[in-house]
N, C-alpha and C positions, 0 to 999 in steps of 0.2 A: 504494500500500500504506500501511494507517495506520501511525503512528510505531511504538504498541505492539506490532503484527505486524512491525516491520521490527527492534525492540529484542529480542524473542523470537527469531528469526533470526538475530540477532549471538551470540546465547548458544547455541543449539545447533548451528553448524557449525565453534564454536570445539572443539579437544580439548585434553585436556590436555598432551600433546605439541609443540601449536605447531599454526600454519594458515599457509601462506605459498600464493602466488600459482605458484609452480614445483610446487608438489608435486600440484597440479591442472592436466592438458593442458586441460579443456573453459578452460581461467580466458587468455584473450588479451592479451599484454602487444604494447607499443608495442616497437619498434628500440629507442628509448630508455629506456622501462623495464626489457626486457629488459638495457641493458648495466647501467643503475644497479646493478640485484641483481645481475647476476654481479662487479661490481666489489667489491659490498658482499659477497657469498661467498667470493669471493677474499681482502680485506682480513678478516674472520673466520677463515680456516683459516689465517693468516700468525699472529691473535692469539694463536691457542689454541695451535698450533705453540710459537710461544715461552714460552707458559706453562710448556709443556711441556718446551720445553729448561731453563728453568731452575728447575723441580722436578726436571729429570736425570731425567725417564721417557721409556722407550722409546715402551712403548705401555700403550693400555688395553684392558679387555676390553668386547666389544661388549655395547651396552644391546639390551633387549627389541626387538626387531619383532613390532611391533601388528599388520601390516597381511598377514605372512605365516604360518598356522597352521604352514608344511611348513619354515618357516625352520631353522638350526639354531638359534637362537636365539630361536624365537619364546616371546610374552610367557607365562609359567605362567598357569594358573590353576586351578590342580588346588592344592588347600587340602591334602592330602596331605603337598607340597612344598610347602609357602609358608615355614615357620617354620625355616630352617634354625639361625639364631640364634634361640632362644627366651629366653633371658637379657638382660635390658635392664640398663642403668646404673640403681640404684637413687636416687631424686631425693632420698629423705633420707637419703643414705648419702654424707658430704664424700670429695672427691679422697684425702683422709688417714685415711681411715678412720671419723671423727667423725658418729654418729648424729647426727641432725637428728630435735631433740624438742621443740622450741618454735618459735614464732613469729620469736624473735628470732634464735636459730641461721639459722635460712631465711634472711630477710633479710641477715645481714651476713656470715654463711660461705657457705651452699650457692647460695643466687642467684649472688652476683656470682660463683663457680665456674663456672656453668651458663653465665652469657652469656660470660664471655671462653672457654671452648669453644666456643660454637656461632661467637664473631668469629674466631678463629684457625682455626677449621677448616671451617667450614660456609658460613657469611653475609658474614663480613668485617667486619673495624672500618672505623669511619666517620672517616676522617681527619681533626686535630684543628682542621684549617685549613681547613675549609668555611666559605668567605665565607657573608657575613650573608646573608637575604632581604628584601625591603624589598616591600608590597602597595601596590599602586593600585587603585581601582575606576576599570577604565574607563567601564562605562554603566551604568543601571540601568534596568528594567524594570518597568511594573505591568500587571497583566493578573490573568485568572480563567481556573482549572486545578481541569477537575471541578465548578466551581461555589464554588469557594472561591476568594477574594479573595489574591494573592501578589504579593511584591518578588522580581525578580531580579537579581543583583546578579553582574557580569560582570567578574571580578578578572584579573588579573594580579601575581605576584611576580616579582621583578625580581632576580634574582643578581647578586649584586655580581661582576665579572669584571677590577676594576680590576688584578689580579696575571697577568691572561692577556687582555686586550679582543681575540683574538684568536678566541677563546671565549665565543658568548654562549647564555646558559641562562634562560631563561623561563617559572613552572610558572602554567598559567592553572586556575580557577578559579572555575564557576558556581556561587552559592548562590544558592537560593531557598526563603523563608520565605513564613509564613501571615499575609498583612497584619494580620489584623485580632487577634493575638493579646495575650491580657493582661497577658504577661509573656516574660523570656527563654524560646526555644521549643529541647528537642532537636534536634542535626543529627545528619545521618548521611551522610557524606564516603563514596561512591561511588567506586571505580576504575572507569572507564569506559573500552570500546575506542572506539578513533581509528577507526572504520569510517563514512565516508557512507553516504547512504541508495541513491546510485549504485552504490557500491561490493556493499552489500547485495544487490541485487536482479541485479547480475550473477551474485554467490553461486548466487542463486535458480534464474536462469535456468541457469546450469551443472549442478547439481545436478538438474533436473528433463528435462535432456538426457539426464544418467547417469541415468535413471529412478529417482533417489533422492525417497524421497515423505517429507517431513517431516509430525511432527506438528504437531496444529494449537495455538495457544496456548493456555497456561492459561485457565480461564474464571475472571471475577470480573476485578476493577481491578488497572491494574500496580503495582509497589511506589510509582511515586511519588503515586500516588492513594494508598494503603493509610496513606505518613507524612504526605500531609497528613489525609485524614482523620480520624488519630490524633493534629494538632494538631501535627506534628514540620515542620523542614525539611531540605533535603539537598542536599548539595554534590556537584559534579562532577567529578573528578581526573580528567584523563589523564595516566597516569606516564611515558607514550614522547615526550611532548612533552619531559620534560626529564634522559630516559636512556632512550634506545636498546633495544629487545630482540633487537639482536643484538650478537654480541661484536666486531663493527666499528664499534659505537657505545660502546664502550669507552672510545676516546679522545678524545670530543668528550665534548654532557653535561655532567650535576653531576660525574659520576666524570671525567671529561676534564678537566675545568676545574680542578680541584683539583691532579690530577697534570701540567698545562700541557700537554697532549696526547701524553705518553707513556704506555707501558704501566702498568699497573698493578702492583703487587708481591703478591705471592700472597697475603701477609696483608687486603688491601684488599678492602673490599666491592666486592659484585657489584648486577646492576640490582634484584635483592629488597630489599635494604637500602636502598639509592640510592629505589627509588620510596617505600618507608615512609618514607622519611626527608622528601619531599613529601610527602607524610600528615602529619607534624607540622609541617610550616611550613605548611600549609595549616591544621589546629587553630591555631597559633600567630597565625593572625589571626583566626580565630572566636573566638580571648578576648577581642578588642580592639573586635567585635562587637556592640554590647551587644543585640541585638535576638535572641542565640544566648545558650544556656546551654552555657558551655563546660565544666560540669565532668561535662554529659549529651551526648559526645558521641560517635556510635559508628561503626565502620569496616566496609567491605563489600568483598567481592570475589570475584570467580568464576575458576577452573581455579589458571593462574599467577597472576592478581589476589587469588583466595583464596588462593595461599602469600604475598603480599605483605599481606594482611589479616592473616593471622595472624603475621608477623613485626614487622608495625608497632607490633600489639596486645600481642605479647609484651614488646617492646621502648619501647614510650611506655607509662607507666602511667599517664599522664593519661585515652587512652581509656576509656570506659565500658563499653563493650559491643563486642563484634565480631559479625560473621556470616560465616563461611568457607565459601565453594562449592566442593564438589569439589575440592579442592586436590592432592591427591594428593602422591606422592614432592616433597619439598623444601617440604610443607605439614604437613598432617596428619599424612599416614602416613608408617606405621613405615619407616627407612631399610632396615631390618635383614629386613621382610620381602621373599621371594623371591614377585612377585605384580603381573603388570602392569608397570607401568612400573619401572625399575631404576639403581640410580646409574651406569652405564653412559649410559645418557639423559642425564642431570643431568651428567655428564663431561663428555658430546662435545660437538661443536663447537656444535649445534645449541639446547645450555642452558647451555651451562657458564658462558654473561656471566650467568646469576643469582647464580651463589654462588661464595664463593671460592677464589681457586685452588690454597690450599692441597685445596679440597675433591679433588681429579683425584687427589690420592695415594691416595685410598679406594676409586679404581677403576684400580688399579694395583700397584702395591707391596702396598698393605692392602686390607682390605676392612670391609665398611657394619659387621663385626662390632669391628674396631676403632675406630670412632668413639668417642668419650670421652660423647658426648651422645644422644639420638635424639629423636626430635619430639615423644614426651610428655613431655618434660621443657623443649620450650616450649610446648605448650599449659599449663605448670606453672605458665613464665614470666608468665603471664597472672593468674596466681590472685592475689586472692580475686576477683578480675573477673569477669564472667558472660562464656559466649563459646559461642555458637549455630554445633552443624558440620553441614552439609546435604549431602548429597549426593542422586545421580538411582538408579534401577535397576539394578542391574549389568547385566541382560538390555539394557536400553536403553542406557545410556551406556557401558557396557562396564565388564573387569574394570581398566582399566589405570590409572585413578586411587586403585585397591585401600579398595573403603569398608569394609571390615572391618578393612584391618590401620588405619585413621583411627579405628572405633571401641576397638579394643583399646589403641588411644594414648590414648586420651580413658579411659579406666577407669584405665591406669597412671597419670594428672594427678592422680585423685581426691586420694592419700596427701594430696599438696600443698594440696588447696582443704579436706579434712579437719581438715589441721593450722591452717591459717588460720581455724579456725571455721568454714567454707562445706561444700558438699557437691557430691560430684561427681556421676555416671552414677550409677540409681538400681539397675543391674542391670551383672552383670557380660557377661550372654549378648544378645545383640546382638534389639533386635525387630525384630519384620517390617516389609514397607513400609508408609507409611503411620503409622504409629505414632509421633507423636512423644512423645521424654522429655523435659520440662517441668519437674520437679519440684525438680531441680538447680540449681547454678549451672553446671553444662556441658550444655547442650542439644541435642538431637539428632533429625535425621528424615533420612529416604530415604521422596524422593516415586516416583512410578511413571513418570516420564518418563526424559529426557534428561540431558544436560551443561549443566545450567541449575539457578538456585537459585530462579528467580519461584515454582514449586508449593509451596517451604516459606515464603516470605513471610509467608503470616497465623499459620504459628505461631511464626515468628519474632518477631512482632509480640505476641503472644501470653506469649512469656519474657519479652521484654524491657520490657512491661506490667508484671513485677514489681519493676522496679528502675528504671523513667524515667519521672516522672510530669511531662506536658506541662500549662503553664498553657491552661485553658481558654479559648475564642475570645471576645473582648467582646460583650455586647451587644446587638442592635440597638435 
């Protein structure tokens, strides 16, 4: 199978939910694999347990099932009931009552309000003791990709772990640039899944036992032809190489390493924060780059990797640009909508290492209606920055990543990119598929496929044309 049909494949049997190897019978695990995950199961329901004791909650209330219509709990999707909470936190309206009328209110009142909200309650502060990073280039690469001449350059950061060597944390690192370019060239730093191409094509074959028939891929070039074409380069993150996506990888990790492998305290980030915060030590050495223009460089990421896009982006304003795929609850969309997936999800055991543990009291004692923030007021966080949101079909990819309550988040950002001089969604009423808004600095489409962002690519490319101008290729 070629790469591009194997990298298409990784992105549509992902959901927003999660994909593990247990939740599929056709998927064959080893005696040994089989005990690793139950161990790693075990060691999570022990994490979250204790979170849970000492937030002093009993219990919480169960998240959406996607997978059962007859459930009693299965996911809404009747827009009827979705808005149970239709009142959002107003973004220029301070904790203290204090309109937000300028630029500079935003900045030095209502911002810093918004993110110690979303750290206290939501995401988690980034503890102040986060050993340094230190980059290496292990090898480098020259070769031709599409017909264009490229360096690949095969990094490694190195966490410093001298307070725990008990503990070691590693965030690797692929950039590759357009050899022959005239000057520093745009990147675009990629969350990438940890999936072989073995691993893939078991997918394949499981899936095609259950008589599951996939579509076929996008036509046209995949995103990494698209940035070199356009004269860009792009980097490769994988964020579970250096935190965990489940909450038994809690204690190892950036987040492990910091706390010496004890639990975390409720205030402390969870793996959304933890892998943004790789996002900028990975920028942190594309400044030092000089063959990269660090101040064009932009952030990408699909389901849970687009709520890590978008938290990185909110949170580093160095970035230039984002692209958010489908991100759904703990991304884009509204918390506060009743629709698809629910803070119930984002609680239990099965998410709850994204975000902080204070967040579980919102699915317990309170609810998404008293959260103090809601996720347009960090796509807010973002502003005056351009930040492209993609989503797939609801018909195809389903209601549970909710891309309606993501566009009605994105129209609430506007006030904020208004007051910055910028502009947001051109319309308040949501267009059909197909139809991308461009016109903004919040950009927006729903292609006609899947759980996948490749069909919005060229208009991606297309926004972000209006604000990253790549030096031309030298020559010959």
């Amino acid at each position: 199978m070629k790469t591009k049909n194997l990298a298409y494949v990784a992105t549509i049997v992902l959901t927003a939910g999660g994909l593990a190897a247990a939740q599929f019978p056709g998927m064959r695990l080893t005696p040994a694999q089989m005990a690793k995950l139950k161990a790693q199961q075990r060691a999570t329901q022990a994490d979250h347990r204790y979170m849970m004791d000492i937030l002093h909650l009993k219990r919480l209330r169960p998240g959406a099932n996607g997978m059962n219509p007859k459930a009693p709990n299965a996911d809404n999707t009747d827009e009827a009931k979705a808005n149970p909470y239709p009142n959002l936190p107003d973004p220029l309206i301070s904790n203290s009552g204090v309109p937000i009328t300028t630029p500079t209110l935003w900045w030095t009142l209502r911002r810093p309000e918004i993110v110690q909200d979303f750290d206290r309650d939501v995401y988690g502060y980034v503890p102040r003791n986060v050993p340094k990073v230190t980059w290496t280039v292990v090898s480098e690469d020259h070769g031709i990709s599409h017909g264009i001449p490229i360096v690949t350059r095969h990094l490694i950061g190195h966490v410093d772990n001298s307070t725990d060597p008990a503990i070691t944390v590693h965030i690797p690192l692929t950039l590759t640039i357009p050899a022959r370019a005239s000057g520093p060239v745009p990147v675009l730093i990629h969350f990438g899944f940890n999936f072989s191409p073995a691993m893939l094509k078991a997918f394949l074959a499981m899936l095609k036992a259950r008589g599951v028939k996939l579509p076929p891929p996008p036509k046209g070039p995949g995103w990494k032809q698209q940035l070199l074409d356009a004269d860009w380069g792009y980097a490769i993150l994988i964020p579970t190489r250096y935190q965990a996506d489940n909450g038994a990888g809690l204690r190892s990790g950036i987040i492990g390493l910091v706390n010496h492998g004890r639990p975390r305290r409720p205030e402390q980030w969870g793996a959304l924060r933890a892998w943004a915060w790789g996002a900028s030590r990975a920028l942190d050495y594309l400044k030092t780059d000089p063959a990269v223009n660090a101040k064009e460089v932009a952030i990408e990421g699909l389901s849970r990797y687009g709520k890590a896009a978008l938290v990185t982006m909110a949170y580093d304003q160095r970035f230039a640009i984002a692209l958010v795929g489908s991100s759904g609850k703990g991304g884009a969309t509204l918390y506060r909508r009743h629709f698809g997936e629910q803070m119930g999800n984002l609680a239990g055991s099965g998410e709850y290492h994204w975000m902080a543990g204070n967040f579980l009291k919102f699915d317990a004692t309170l609810t998404a209606n008293d959260l103090p923030v809601d996720s347009h007021e960090l796509i807010a966080m973002c502003a005056p920055r351009p930040v492209f949101i993609s989503y797939g079909s609801p018909k195809v990819e389903g209601g549970w990543v909710d891309s309606r309550g993501s566009y009605m988040a994105a129209v609430a950002a506007g006030p904020v990119y208004r007051l910055l001089g910028k502009r947001g969604l051109p319309s308040a009423t949501m267009p059909p598929l197909g139809v991308a808004l461009l016109s903004g600095d919040i950009g927006w489409r729903q292609h006609h496929g899947g759980h996948t962002d490749l069909p919005n690519w060229p208009a991606f490319m297309k926004f972000a044309a209006k604000y990253i101008k790549a030096p031309p290729p030298l020559k010959q």
